[in-house]
N, C-alpha and C positions, 0 to 999 in steps of 0.2 A: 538340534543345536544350531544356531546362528553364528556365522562369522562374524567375529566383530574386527572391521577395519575402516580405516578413515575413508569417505570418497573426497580426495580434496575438488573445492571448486561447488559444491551440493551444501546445501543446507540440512535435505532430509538425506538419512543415511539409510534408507533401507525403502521398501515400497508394505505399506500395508496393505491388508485386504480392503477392495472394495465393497460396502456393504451393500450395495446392488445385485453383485455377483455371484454365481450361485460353484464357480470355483477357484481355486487361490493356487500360490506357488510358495512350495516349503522345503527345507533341505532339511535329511536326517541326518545324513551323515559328510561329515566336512572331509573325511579320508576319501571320498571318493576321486574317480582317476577320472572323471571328465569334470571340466570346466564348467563352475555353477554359473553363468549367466545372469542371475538375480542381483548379482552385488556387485557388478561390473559399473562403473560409470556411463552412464547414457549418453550419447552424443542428442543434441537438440534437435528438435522434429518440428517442421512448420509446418500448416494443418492449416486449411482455409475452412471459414462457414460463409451462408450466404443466410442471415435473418431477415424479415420484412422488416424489420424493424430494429432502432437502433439506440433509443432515450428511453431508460427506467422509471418510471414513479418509483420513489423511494416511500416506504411505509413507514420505515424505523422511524421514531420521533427522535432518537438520541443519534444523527448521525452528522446533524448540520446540513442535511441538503433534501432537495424537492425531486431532483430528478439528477440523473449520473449516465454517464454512456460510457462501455468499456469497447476502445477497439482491441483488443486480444484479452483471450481465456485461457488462465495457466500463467505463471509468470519464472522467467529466468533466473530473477533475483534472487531466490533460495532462498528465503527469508523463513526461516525454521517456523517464528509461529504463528504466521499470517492466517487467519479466520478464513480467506476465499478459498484456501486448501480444498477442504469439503467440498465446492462447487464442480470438481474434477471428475467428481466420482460420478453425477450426472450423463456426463460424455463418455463415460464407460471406461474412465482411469482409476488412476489410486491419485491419494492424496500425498505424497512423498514424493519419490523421483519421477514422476511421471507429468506431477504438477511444475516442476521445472522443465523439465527436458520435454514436452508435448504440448509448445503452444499452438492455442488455435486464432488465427486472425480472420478478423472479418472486414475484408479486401474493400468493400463498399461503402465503408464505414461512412465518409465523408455525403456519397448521395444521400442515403438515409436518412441522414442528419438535416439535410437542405429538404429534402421533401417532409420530414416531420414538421419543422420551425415556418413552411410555408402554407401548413393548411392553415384553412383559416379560424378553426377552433382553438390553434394553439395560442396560449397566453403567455408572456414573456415572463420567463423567469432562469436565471443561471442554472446553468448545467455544466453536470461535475465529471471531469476526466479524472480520474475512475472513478473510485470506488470502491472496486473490486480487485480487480490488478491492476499493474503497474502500466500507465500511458505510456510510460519513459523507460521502458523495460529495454535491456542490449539490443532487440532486433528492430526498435522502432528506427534506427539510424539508418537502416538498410532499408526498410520499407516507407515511413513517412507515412504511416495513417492518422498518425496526433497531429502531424505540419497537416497533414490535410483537412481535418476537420478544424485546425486553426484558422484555416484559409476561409472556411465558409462562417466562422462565428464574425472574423473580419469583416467580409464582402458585408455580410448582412448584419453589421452592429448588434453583436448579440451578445447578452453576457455570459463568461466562462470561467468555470474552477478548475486550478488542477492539481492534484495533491500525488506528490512523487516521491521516490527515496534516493532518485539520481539529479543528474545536474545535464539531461539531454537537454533542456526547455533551451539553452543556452543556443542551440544552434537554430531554433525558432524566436531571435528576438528581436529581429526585425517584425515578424507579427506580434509578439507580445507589447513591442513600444506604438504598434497603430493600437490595440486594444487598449493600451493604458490610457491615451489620450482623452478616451472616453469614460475612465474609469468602467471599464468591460473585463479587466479580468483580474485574478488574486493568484496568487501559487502560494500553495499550501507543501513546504517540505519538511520531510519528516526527519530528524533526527534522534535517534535511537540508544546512542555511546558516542564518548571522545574518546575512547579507549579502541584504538585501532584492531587491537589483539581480540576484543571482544565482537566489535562491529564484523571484523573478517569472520567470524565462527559463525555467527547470528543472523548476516544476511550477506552472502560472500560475494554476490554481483552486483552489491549497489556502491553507489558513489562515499567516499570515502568523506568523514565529520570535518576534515579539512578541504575537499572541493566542496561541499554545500555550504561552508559559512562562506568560502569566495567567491560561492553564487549567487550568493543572498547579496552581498554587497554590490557584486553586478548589477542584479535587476533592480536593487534599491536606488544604485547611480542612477537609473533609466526611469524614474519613478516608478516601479510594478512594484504593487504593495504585495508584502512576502509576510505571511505567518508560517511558524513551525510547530511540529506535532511532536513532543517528548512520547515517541507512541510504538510499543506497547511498554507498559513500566513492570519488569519484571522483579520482583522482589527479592534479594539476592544476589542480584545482574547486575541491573543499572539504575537499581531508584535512589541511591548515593548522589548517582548524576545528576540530577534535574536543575540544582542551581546553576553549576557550572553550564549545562546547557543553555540553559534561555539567559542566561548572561553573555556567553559567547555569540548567540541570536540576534541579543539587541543590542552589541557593540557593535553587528557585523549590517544593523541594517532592517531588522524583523521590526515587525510592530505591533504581532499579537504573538498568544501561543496556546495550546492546548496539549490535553495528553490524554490516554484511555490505560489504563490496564490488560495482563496478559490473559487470555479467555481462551482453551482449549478445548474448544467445540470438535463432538465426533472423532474421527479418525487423528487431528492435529494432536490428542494428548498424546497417542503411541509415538507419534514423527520425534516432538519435543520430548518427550521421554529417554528416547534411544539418542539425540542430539546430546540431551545433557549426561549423560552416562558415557559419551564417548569425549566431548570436551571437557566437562568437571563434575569427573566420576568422585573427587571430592567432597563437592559441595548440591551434588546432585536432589540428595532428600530432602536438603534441608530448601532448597529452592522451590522442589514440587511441594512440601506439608506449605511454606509460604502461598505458595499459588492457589491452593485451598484453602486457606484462612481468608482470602480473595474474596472467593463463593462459597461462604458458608458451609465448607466442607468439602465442597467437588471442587475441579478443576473448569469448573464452565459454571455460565451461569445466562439463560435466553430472556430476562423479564426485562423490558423495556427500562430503561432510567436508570439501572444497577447494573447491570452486565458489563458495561465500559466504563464504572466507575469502583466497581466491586462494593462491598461491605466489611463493614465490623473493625478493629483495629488498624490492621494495617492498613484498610483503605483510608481510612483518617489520617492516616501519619502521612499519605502519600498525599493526599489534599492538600494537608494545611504544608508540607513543602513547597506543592508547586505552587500554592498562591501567595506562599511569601515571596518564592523567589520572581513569581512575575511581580506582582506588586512594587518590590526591589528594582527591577531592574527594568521593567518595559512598564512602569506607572498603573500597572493594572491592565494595561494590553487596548489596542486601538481598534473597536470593529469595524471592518470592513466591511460597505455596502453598494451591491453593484450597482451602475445604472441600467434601467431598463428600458428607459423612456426612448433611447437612440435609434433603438431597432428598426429596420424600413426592409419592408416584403422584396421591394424592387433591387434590394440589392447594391453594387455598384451606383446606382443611378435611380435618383429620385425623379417620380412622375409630375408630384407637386409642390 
C-alpha cells in the first residue's frame, strides 16, 4: 500500500521503478515506526558530467530542428508530463522525483560547443537550446551555462533556438539584442495554461502564464522574434485553452505558434497517472480514456508524423482549434528563418 500525499513544490509524486534496474523500493506497510524515506520531498542534487561532445543530430523529422544541445540532464521544473523523463532512467535514476531533484550539468558545455562549430566539416545550421530539458531551468541563474554557450553563438555569428517554459532568457538580453541584429536567434516559449491553479499542479517551477506574455512583449520591444508552443495539449486539462492562449500570444508580441499533444512514453504514464489521481481524482479517468483516444488506444504513440499530433477524433478537434485560433489571431503564424550566412570561424575578428 502506497501513501498518498501531496509533495508540494514536485510534479512527479512518487519515484517509479527504473526499468534498467534490477531492484526497486516498496513499502508494505504504512503503520510502520520508522520513517519511509521514499515519499519525503528531495532536496536538489547538482551532478556534473564531462561529454566529448555537446550538439545532437536530431533524427525525429517531427521535431523542427537539425541539431539541439542540452546543457543539463534532468530538469527542476517538474513538469508532470515532459517526454525527457525517460532519459533519467539511462544515468541510473527513476523517471519521477529523481528527474527533478538529480540534475546533471555539463560544466563545459560552452567549449564544446566552440570546438564543434569550428571544425571545419561543420556546416552552418541553427542549434536548439534544448530540446530535452529545460536551458532556463532554476539553477541556470546560479550557474550560467546557457549565458555561456550564448556568449560563443555571439562571438561567432551563429545561429540559435531556444525553447523554454521560464522567462531566465530575460537576464541574457543584452546577448539576445547582439544576435537579433542578425537575425541569429528565435525563442520559442511554451505556454501550457492561463489558469494559474492548473499551470502550479502541471509544472510547478516554471514561469508563471503572466511572466511569459511580459516576456514575450520584452523580447518583441527588442525585436527577438518570439513563437509560442500551446504544448502539451492535454485533453481535459487545457485544450479549452488554445484560443485564449495564442490570442494572448499575439496581443503580447508572438508571431508564430505551435503545439503537440500529450504522449506518455515509458515510465511518464505511472508519474501522470499518480499526478492526476492526486490533483483531479475527479476528473482523473475521464482524462487518461481522453489520452488514449490520442493514440489509438494507448497512452503513447512512437511513429514519426502522429506521436506529436495524435489521431482519430479528438486529434482533429484539437487541429481545427488551434488553426482557427492562429489563423484568427496571428494571420496564420510568421516563419521564422535564421540567418546563416554571418557566421566567421575567426570569431570576434575577421581575417578578411
Amino acid at each position: 500500500m502506497e501513501v498518498n500525499q501531496h509533495i508540494k513544490g514536485r510534479g512527479a509524486q512518487h519515484r517509479p521503478d527504473n526499468k534498467f534496474s534490477s531492484t526497486s523500493i516498496s513499502q508494505e506497510h504504512v503503520e510502520g515506526i520508522d520513517e519511509f524515506t521514499h515519499h519525503i520531498a528531495p532536496k536538489t542534487e547538482i551532478l556534473y558530467e564531462y561529454p566529448k561532445s555537446i550538439v545532437n543530430k536530431v533524427k525525429s523529422p517531427d521535431v523542427g530542428m537539425n541539431y539541439s544541445l542540452n546543457p543539463y540532464q534532468g530538469c527542476e521544473h517538474g513538469c508532470v508530463y515532459c517526454y525527457a523523463r525517460v532519459t533519467h532512467e539511462y544515468w541510473g535514476y527513476n523517471a519521477g522525483l529523481d528527474f527533478e531533484s538529480k540534475i546533471i550539468v555539463k560544466k563545459h558545455a560552452a567549449r564544446l560547443l566552440e570546438q564543434t562549430i569550428l571544425k571545419p566539416s561543420w556546416k552552418v545550421e541553427p542549434i536548439v537550446l534544448s530540446g530535452n530539458t529545460d536551458c532556463y531551468q532554476p539553477i541556470e541563474q546560479k550557474l550560467r551555462v546557457t549565458r555561456s554557450l550564448l556568449q560563443v553563438f555571439s562571438d561567432y555569428r551563429h545561429p540559435v533556438g531556444i525553447i523554454t517554459k521560464n522567462v531566465g532568457f530575460l537576464q541574457d538580453l543584452d546577448l539576445l539584442r547582439n544576435l537579433a541584429k542578425d537575425n541569429l536567434v528565435r525563442v520559442i516559449l511554451s505556454i501550457t495554461s492561463l489558469d494559474e491553479q492548473l499551470r502550479s499542479a502541471m509544472e510547478p517551477r516554471t514561469a508563471t502564464a503572466k511572466k511569459k506574455l511580459e516576456a514575450i512583449e520584452i523580447l518583441s520591444s527588442h525585436g527577438i522574434p518570439v513563437s509560442v508552443m500551446t504544448a502539451p495539449i492535454i485533453p481535459g486539462l487545457n485544450d479549452h485553452e488554445i484560443p485564449a492562449i495564442i490570442k494572448a500570444a499575439a496581443a503580447a508580441g508572438a508571431v508564430d505558434a505551435g503545439y503537440t499533444v500529450v504522449r506518455l512514453n515509458g515510465a511518464i504514464g505511472e508519474v501522470f497517472q499518480k499526478w492526476l489521481q492526486t490533483h483531479f481524482p475527479d476528473k482523473a479517468e475521464k482524462v487518461w480514456h481522453q489520452v488514449q483516444l490520442l493514440h489509438g488506444g494507448k497512452i503513447s504513440d512512437s511513429n514519426f508524423g502522429q506521436r506529436m499530433k495524435g489521431e482519430g477524433e479528438e486529434a482533429t478537434m484539437i487541429k481545427q482549434l488551434f488553426d482557427i485560433a492562429k489563423s484568427r489571431y496571428m494571420a496564420g503564424g510568421q516563419k521564422i528563418k535564421l540567418n546563416k550566412e554571418a557566421f566567421r570561424r575567426g570569431g570576434n575578428y575577421k581575417l578578411f
